[in-house]
Steps between C-alpha positions, in 0.01 A plus 500: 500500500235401780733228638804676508305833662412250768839331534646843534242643775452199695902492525479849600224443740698249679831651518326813620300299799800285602752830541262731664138421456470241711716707740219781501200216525675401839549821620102606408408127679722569775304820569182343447585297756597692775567356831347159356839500310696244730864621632697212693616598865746735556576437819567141704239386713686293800826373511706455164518160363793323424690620168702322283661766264710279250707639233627338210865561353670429209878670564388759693808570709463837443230569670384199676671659816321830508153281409546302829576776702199688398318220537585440882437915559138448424251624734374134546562286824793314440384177665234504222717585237697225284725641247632230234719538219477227232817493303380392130848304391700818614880482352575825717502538923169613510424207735806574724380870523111429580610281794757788628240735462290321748195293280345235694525251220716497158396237268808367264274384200618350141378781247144405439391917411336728761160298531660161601725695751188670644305149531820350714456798705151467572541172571738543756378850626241489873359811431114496463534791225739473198653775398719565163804793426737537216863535672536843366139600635526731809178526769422769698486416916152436460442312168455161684255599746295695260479195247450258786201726596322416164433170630294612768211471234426127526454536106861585403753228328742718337598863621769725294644840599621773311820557284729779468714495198789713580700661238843426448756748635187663748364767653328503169148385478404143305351704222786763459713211345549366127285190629179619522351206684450733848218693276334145419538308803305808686232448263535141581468523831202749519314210288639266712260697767258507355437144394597407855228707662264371260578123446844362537841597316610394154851466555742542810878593543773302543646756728260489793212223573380272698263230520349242751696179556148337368460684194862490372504299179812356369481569150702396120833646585505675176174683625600834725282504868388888360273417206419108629401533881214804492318341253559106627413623844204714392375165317541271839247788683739738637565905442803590387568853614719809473634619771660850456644619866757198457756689330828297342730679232761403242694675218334487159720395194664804443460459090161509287734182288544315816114589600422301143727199618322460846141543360576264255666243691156573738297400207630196440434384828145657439372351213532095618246664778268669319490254210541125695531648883039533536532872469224502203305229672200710623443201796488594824532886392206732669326690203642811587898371552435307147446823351860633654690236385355522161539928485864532718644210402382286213436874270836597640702233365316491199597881434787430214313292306178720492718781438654333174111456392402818568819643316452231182111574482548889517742513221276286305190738598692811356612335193150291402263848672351734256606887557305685709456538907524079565841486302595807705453352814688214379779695377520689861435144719827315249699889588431432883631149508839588273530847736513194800773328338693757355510686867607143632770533260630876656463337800854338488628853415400753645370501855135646477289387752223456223715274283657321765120392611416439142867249443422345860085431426624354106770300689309398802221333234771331237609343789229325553522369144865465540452248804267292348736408193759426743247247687402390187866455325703342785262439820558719812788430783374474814785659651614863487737790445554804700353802289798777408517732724288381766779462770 
């Protein structure tokens, strides 16, 4: 009984400070803090520096052209502003369209995934800061300067911007739709804050970012730049920041089914990081970043499994407790955890914002489990496929 009554609170403990504890410890620190909490510039000091904005593409012809444009309407100077397109073994015209669009350089690459496309790119960018968009990622005028301004602090290796996930079909907010990942990723990103005022960031977007020419690290190409450069760059000395006044947007996967598919197809790009990539290598962490990885991200992706302990321990607790007020509590803590899957279930039926949250948290975190079976069973692709819906 005194084993499984630990199992089942220290599981609860955990999944409790991962999804919102250590949210509230950041936000009490942050406060603590004050103005010692460090911000990077939001403004650029002197003249902007040259910017290589490189975009990789996988069949993207429709949408490569609008990309490029909005690309060259930045507010940036355009004799400091390189766009490239690297075409990852495109079968489509999305070469043909880039250069009629008018990028300064489109890369014609055997497919090799997103990561080997982005290290051609680098290598054959001039720009003195790297910078990284999805071709269906849109920035506002002034996304470039504001993320080149981040580098103003000496300190900075890695700078990402903010996110919009736009429902399908819009005017409709990101949370208004079946895919509930608009309500997360603004949780996300007020985290993201915080651990960037306080330390460094966690994780970045593949959306928006940018890093120093002498900081970007060419990774495994199975590895995604959004979970593998903060961390790596963090480990080499650097801060890798947030950067929220650099706006980009894309639609969200219209579908909580096709949210599952791209979370898990995430995850098995995740798990060769955390598990082989130096994630949990604690070397060249400062104490305080250490103790971010291990809360946001180690807890996080641990969620399913100490979620099937705390389930498997509870039900043992109710059956093996004596009656009285502990079996009680038991019988109410095993109630909340069914009430969580049985709303997940009435998720995919009825549209209640309450269920929907409840299908997309369950599905978000068997995900996780999800990609890690499929990195275990058959290895992870380094190359990609567009998400439905996205374009």
């Amino acid at each position: 009984m005194l084993a499984l009554s630990i199992c089942f609170w220290l599981c609860v403990g955990l999944i409790v400070w991962t999804q919102l504890g250590y949210a509230l410890a950041l936000t009490l620190l942050a406060r603590l803090r004050g103005r010692s909490a460090r911000r990077p510039p939001q403004e650029l000091r002197g003249p902007p520096p040259a910017l290589s904005l490189i975009v990789a593409a996988h069949d993207e012809a429709t949408v490569i052209g609008a990309k490029v444009e909005n690309a060259l309407a930045l507010d940036y100077p355009r004799e400091q502003l390189e766009v490239i397109v690297a075409c990852d073994g495109c079968t489509d015209t999305t070469a043909q369209i880039a250069r009629q669009a008018g990028a300064d350089l489109v890369l014609e690459l055997p497919r090799g995934g997103k990561i080997r496309a982005q290290d051609a790119a680098v290598r054959a960018a001039r720009g003195e800061l790297l910078a990284f968009s999805d071709a269906n990622s849109l920035w506002e005028a002034d996304a470039a300067i504001r993320l080149a301004a981040a580098f103003g602090d000496r300190h900075v290796g890695y700078a990402c911007g903010q996110v919009r996930f736009l429902a399908p079909g819009a005017p409709l907010r990101a949370g208004e739709a079946p895919n509930q990942e608009g309500v997360y990723w603004r949780y996300e990103l007020a985290v993201r804050d915080l651990e960037s005022r306080l330390s460094s960031i966690t994780a970045g977007n593949g959306a928006i970012y940018a890093t120093r020419r002498g900081s970007y690290i060419e990774v495994d190409p199975i590895m995604g730049h959004d979970l593998s450069l903060p961390f790596n760059i963090v480990k080499r000395g650097s801060r890798a920041v947030y950067t929220p006044a650099a706006r980009a947007s894309e639609k969200m996967v219209p579908t909580l089914g096709g949210e599952f598919a791209r979370k898990r197809r995430m995850m098995s790009h995740t798990w060769p990081i955390l598990l082989r990539g130096g994630m949990l290598s604690p070397r060249g962490y400062p104490p305080g970043y250490a103790v971010m990885i291990f809360s946001h991200r180690v807890l996080r992706y641990a969620a399913p499994f100490l979620h099937a302990l705390a389930l498997a321990a509870n039900i043992a607790l109710v059956v093996l407790a004596p009656a009285g007020p502990e079996r009680a509590l038991y019988v109410a803590t095993l109630v909340a955890q069914l009430a969580l899957l049985a709303a997940a279930a009435l998720g995919g039926r009825l549209r209640l914002r309450v269920l929907l949250l409840a299908r997309y948290y369950v599905q978000t975190v068997a995900s996780v489990a999800a990609g890690l079976w499929d990195w275990l069973r058959h290895g992870t692709q380094a190359s990609w496929e567009v998400a439905e819906g996205t374009r």
